[in-house]
DRENMARNU-191155 format. One record per residue (C-alpha): residue number from 1; residue in three letters; chain; y, z, x. Coordinates in Angstrom, 3 decimals. Each point is the difference from the previous one (the first is absolute). Layout:
% residues N
k | r | c | north | up | east
NUM | Ala | A | Y | Z | X;
...
END
This chain:
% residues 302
k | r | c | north | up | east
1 | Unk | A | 46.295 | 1.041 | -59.724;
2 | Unk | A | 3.276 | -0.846 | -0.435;
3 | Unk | A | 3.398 | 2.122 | 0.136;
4 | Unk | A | 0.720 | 1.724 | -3.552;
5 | Unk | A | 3.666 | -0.581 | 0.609;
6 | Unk | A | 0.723 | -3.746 | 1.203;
7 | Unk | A | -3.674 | -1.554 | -0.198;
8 | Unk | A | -0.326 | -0.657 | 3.930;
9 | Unk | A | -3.686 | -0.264 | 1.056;
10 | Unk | A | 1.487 | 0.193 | 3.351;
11 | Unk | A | -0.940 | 4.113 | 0.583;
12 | Unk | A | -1.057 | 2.130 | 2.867;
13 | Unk | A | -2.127 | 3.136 | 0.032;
14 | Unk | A | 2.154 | 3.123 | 1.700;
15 | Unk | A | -2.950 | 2.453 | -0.139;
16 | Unk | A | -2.385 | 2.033 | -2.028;
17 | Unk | A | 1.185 | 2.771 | -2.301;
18 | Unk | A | -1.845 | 2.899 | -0.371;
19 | Unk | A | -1.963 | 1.330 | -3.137;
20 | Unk | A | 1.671 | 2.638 | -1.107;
21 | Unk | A | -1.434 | 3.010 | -2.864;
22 | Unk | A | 3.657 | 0.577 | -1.375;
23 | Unk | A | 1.916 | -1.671 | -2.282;
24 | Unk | A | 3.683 | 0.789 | -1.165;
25 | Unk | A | -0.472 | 3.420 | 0.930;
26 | Unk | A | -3.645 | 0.750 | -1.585;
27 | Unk | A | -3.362 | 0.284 | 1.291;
28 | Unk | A | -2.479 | -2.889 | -0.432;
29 | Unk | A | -4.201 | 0.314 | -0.555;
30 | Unk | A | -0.315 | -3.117 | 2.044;
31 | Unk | A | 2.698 | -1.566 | 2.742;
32 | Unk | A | 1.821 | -2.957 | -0.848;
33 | Unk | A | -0.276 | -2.962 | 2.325;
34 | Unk | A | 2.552 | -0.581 | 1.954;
35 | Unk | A | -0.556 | -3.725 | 0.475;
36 | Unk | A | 2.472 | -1.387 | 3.109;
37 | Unk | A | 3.589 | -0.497 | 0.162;
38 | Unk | A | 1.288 | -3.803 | -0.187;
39 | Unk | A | 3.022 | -1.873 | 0.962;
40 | Unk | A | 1.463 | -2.699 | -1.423;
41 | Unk | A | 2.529 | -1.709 | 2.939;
42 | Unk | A | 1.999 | -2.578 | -2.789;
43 | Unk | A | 1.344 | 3.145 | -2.251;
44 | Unk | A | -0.781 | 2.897 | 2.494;
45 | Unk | A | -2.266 | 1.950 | -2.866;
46 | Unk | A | -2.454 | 2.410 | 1.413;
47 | Unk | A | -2.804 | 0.314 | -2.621;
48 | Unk | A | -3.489 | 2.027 | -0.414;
49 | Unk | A | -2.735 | -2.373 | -0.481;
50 | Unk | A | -2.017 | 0.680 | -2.622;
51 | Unk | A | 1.840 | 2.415 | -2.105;
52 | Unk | A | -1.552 | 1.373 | -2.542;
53 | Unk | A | 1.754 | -1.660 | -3.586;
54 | Unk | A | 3.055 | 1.428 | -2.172;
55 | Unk | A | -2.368 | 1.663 | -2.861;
56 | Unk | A | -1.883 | 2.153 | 3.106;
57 | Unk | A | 3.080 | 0.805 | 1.055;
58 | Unk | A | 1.656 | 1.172 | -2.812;
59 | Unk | A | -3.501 | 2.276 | -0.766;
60 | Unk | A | 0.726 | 1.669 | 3.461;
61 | Unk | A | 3.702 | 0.316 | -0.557;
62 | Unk | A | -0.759 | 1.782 | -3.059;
63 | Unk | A | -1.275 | 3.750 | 1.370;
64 | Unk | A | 1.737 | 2.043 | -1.997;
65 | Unk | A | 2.011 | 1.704 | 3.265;
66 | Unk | A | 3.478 | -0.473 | 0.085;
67 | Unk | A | 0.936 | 2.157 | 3.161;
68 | Unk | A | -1.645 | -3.010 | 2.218;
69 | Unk | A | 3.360 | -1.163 | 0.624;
70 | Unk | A | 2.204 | 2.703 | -1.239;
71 | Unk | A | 0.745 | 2.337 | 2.146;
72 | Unk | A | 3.328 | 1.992 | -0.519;
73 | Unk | A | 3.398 | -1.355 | 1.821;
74 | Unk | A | 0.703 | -3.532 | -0.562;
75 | Unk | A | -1.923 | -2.502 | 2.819;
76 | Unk | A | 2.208 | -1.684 | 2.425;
77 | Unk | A | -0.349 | -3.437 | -1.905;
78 | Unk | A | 0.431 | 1.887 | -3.451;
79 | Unk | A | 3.158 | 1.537 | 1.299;
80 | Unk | A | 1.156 | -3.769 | 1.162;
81 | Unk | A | -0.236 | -1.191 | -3.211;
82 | Unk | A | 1.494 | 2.740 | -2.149;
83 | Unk | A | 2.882 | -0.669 | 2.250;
84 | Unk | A | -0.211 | -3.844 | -0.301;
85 | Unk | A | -0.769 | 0.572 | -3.864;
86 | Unk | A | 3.763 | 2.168 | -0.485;
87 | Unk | A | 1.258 | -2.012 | 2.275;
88 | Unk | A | -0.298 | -3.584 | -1.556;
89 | Unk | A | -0.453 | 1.085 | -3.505;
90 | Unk | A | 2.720 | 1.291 | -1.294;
91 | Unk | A | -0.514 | 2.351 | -2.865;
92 | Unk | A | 2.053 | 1.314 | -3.156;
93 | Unk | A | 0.779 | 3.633 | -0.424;
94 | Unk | A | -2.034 | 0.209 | -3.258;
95 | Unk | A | -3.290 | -2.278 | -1.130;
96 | Unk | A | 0.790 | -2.879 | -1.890;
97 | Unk | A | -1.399 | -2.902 | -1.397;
98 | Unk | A | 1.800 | -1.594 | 3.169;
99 | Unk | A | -1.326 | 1.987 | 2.570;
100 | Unk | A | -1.546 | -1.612 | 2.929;
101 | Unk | A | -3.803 | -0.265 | -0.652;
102 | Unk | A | -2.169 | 1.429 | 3.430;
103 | Unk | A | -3.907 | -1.271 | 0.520;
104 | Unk | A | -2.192 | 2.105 | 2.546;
105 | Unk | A | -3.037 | -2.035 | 0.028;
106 | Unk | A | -2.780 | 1.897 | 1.279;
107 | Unk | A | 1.841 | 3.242 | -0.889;
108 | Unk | A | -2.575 | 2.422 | 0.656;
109 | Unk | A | 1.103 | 3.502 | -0.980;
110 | Unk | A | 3.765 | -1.011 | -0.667;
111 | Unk | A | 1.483 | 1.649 | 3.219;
112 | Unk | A | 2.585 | -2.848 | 0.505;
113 | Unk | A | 0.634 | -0.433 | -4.079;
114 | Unk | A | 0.511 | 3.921 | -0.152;
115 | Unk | A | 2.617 | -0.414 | 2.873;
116 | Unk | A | 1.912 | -2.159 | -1.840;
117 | Unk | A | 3.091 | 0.747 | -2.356;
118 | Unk | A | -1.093 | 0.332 | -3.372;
119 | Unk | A | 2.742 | -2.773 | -0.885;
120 | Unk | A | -2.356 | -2.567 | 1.069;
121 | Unk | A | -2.947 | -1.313 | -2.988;
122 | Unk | A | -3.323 | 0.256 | 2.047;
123 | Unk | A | -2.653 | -1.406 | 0.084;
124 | Unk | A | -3.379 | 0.096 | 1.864;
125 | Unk | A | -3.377 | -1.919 | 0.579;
126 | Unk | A | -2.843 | 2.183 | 1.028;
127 | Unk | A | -3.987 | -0.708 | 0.211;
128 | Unk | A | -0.632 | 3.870 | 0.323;
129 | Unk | A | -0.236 | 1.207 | -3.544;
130 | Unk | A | 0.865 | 3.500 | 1.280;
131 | Unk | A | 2.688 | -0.841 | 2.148;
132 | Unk | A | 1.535 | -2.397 | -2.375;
133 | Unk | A | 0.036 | 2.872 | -2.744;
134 | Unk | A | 1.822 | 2.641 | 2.872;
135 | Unk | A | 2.322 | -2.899 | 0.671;
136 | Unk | A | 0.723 | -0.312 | -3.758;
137 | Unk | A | 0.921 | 3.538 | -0.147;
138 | Unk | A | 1.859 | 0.687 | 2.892;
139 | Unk | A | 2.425 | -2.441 | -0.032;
140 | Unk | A | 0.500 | -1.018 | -3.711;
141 | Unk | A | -1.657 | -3.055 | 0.396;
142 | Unk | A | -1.728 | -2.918 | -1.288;
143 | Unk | A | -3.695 | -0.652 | 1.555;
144 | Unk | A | -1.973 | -2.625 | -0.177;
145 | Unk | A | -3.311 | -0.926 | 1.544;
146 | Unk | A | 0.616 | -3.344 | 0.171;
147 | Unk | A | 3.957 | -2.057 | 0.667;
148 | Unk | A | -1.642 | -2.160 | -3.038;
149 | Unk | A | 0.066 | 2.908 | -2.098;
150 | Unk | A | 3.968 | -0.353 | -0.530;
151 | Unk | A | 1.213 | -2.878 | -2.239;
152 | Unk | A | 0.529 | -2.978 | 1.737;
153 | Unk | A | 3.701 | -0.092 | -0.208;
154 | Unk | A | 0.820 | 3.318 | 1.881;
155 | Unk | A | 1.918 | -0.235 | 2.753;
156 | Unk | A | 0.653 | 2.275 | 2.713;
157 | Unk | A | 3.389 | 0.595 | 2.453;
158 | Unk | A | -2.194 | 1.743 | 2.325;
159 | Unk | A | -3.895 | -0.400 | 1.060;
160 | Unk | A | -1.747 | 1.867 | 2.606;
161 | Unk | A | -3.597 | -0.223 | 1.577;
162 | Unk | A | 0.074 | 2.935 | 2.302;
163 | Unk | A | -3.317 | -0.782 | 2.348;
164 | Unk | A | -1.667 | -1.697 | -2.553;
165 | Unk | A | 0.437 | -3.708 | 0.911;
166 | Unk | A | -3.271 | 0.616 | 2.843;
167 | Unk | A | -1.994 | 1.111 | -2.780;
168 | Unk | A | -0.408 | -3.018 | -1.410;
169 | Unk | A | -2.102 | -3.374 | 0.765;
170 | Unk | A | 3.400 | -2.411 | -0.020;
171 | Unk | A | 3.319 | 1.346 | 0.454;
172 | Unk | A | 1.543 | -3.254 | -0.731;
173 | Unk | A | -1.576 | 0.040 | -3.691;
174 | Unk | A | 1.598 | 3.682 | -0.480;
175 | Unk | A | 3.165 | -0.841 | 1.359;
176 | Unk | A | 0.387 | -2.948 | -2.323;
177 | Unk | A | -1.092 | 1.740 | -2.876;
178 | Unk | A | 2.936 | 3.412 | 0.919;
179 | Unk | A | 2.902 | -2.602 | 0.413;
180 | Unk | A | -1.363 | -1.645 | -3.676;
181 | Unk | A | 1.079 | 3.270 | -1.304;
182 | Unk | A | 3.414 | 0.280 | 1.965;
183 | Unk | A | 3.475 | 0.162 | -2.039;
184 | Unk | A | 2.561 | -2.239 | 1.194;
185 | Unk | A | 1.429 | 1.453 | 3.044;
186 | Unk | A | -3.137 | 2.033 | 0.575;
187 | Unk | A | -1.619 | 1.037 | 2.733;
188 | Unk | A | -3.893 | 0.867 | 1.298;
189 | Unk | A | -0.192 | 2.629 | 3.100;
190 | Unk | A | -3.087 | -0.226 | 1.405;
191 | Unk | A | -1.249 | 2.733 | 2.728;
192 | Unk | A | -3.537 | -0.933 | 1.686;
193 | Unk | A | -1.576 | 0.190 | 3.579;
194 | Unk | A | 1.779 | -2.772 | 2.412;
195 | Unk | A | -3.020 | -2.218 | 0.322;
196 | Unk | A | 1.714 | -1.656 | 3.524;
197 | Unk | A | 0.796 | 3.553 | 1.504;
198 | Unk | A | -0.611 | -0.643 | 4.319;
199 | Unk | A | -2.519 | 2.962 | -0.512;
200 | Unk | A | -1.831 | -1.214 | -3.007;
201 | Unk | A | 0.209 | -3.634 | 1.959;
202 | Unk | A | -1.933 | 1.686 | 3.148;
203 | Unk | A | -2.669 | 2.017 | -1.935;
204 | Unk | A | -1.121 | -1.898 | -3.007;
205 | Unk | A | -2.471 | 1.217 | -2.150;
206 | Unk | A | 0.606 | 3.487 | 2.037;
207 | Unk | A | 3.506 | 0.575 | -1.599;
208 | Unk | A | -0.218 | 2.901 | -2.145;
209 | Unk | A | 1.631 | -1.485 | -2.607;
210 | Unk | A | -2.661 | -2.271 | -1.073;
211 | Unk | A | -3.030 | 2.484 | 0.437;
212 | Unk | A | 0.533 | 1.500 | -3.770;
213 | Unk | A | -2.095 | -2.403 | -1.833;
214 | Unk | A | 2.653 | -0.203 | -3.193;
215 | Unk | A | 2.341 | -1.833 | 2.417;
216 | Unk | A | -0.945 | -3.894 | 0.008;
217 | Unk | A | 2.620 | -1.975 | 1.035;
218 | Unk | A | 3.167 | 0.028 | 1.515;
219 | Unk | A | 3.071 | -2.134 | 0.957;
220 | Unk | A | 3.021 | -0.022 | 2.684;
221 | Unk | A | 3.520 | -1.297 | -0.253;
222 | Unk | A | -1.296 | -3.450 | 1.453;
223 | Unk | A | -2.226 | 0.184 | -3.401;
224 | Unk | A | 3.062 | 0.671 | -2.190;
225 | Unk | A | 1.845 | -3.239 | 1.549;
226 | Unk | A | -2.886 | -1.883 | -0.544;
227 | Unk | A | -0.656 | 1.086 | -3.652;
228 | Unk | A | 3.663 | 0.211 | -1.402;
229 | Unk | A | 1.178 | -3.233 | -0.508;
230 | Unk | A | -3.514 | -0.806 | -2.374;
231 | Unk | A | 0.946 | 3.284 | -1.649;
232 | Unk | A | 3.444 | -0.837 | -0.555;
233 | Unk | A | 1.335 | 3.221 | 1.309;
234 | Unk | A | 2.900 | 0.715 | 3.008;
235 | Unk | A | -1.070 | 2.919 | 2.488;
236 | Unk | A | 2.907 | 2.276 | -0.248;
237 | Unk | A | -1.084 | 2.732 | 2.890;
238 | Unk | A | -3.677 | 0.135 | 1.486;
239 | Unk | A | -0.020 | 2.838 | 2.907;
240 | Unk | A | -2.490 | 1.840 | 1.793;
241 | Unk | A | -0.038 | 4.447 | -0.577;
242 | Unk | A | -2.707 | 2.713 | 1.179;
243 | Unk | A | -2.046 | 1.537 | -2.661;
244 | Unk | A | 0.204 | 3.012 | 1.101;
245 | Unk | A | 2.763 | 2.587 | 0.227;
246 | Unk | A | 1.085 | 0.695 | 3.667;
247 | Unk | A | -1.308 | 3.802 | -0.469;
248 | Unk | A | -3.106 | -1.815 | -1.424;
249 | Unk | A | -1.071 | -2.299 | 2.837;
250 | Unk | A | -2.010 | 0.278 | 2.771;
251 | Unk | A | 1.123 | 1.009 | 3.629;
252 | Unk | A | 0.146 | -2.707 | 2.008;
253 | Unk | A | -2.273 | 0.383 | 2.391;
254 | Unk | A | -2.927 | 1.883 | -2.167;
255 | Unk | A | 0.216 | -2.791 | -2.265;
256 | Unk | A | -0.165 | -2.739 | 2.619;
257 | Unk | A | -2.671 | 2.442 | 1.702;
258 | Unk | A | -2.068 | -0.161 | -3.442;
259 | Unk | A | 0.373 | -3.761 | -0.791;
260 | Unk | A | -1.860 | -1.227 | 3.342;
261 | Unk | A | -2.935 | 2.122 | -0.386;
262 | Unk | A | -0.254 | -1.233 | -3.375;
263 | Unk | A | 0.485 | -3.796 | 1.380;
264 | Unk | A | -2.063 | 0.657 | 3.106;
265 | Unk | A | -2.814 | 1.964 | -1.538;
266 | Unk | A | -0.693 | -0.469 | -3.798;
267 | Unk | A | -3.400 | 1.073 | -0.209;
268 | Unk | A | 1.655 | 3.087 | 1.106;
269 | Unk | A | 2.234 | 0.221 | -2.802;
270 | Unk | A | -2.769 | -0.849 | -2.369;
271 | Unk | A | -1.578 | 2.906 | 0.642;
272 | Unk | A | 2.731 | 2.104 | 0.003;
273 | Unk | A | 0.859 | -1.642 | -3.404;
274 | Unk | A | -3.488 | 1.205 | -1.164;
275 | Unk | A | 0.297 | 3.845 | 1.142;
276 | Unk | A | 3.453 | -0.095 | -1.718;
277 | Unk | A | -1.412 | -1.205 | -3.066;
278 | Unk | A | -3.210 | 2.390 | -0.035;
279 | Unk | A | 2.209 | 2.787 | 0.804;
280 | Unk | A | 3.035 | -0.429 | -2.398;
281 | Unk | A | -1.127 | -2.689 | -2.794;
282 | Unk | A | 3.263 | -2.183 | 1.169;
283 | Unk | A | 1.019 | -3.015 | 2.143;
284 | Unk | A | 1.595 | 0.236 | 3.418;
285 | Unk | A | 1.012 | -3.489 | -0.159;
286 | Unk | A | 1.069 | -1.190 | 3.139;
287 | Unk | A | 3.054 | 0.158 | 2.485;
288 | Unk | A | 3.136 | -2.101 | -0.027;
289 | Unk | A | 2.113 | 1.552 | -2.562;
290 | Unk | A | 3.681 | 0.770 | 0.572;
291 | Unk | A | -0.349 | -1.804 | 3.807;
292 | Unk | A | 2.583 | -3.152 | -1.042;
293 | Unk | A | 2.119 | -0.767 | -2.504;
294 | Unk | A | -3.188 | -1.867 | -1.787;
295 | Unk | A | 1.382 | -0.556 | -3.652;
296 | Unk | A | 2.091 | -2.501 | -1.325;
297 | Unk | A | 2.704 | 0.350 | -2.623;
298 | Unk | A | 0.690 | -2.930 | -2.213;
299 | Unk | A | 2.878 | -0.627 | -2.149;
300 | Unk | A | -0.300 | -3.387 | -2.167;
301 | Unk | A | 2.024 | -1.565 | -2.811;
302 | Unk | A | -1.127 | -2.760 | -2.129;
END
């Protein structure tokens, strides 16, 4: 085994990860392995180990749901980035043949795109044929299944991979394939769970944020300094947010209160998990959410 990002056979186990019966939001027949959760101490990756291959994943991605991650009001991280995306890219009153060119890879259902002023030429790359076809819609944009679907020579001003970069088996080979497709002067925002977060650090394979089997591997600001010389890119901002709105998270001490008797007594939780499932035909997942700032945002530019 080696790491999928820098090739260190130098790894340590953190934990087992549980097998879990959902999958970006849909039931399964059968649960998917969870495998364990490895770290890799030259980059700082986090990885599962064995993940399941790009063409199974892709299958699963496929559902034909796109309310799995749409749900209303902009998320916290897709509010950050419509703000970063104004912000940096400055757009004409009217659409032109010089307007500034805007990626979401991994769009979903176009939330962010639709948020954005119709000045901007949009674009979008989505594995979920329904999603990508609301995404299309929505925001007047261009959707493709695959980043090698556009012609080789488009360029982008802006790219974004809104928690997508964990749902793949080597961030570093993404990354250096979204700053391929940067403009001059462009920029990649990337928004993804904070690999290194003290809480993450003390749990392992506990976290909640790698119990959803489509989430496979995931970096930290020490991984960014390690990778972005090779990738020829200069971190402009990397900085940690919560996921959830304040109204959103949990209180304090219910949360905390919930987190140890899921540490201290998992079998526990397991079953709870199963009466949940039996009773409602969805996932409780487990606790952790909205108790640190445990997401990074990443602002790059080739």
């Amino acid at each position: 085994m080696n790491c999928p990002d820098c090739g260190s056979q130098r790894l340590r186990t953190l934990g087992v990860l549980p097998d879990v019966a959902f999958f970006a939001g849909s039931r399964l027949a059968q649960p998917l392995p969870g495998g364990e959760l490895v770290h890799c101490p030259r980059c700082d990756l986090r990885f599962r180990h064995p993940h399941l291959g790009t063409a199974t994943y892709d299958k699963l991605y496929d559902n034909a749901r796109a309310d799995t991650w749409s749900a209303g009001p902009l998320r916290v991280d897709q509010r950050l980035v419509q703000a970063l995306a104004q912000g940096t890219v400055r757009a004409p009153a009217s659409p032109t043949d010089g307007a500034p060119r805007v990626l979401d890879f991994g769009c979903y259902a176009g939330d962010l795109l639709a948020s954005l002023p119709a000045a901007f030429h949009k674009f979008g790359v989505e594995v979920n044929a329904t999603a990508a076809a609301r995404a299309a819609s929505r925001a007047a944009a261009r959707v493709e299944r695959d980043l090698d679907h556009f012609a080789a020579d488009l360029r982008f001003d802006l790219i974004v991979a809104m928690d997508v970069i964990e749902h793949v088996p080597s961030p570093r080979a993404l990354m250096k394939r979204l700053v391929e497709r940067l403009a001059p002067g462009g920029r990649l925002v990337i928004t993804t769970g904070d690999g290194a977060n003290w809480l993450w650090r003390l749990l392992g394979a506990r976290w909640w944020y790698c119990y959803f089997p489509e989430h496979i591997a995931f970096i930290s600001r020490r991984w960014l300094s390690y990778h972005a010389a090779a990738l020829g890119v200069t971190v402009q901002q990397a900085r940690t947010f919560n996921y959830l709105d304040r109204a959103e998270r949990p209180r304090l001490v219910r949360g905390w209160k919930a987190l140890s008797r899921y540490v201290r007594k998992p079998a526990a939780h397991a079953l709870q998990q199963q009466r949940h499932f039996a009773r409602h035909g969805s996932d409780l997942g487990v606790p952790g959410i909205g108790l640190t700032r445990d997401h990074l945002l990443v602002v790059v530019g080739a």
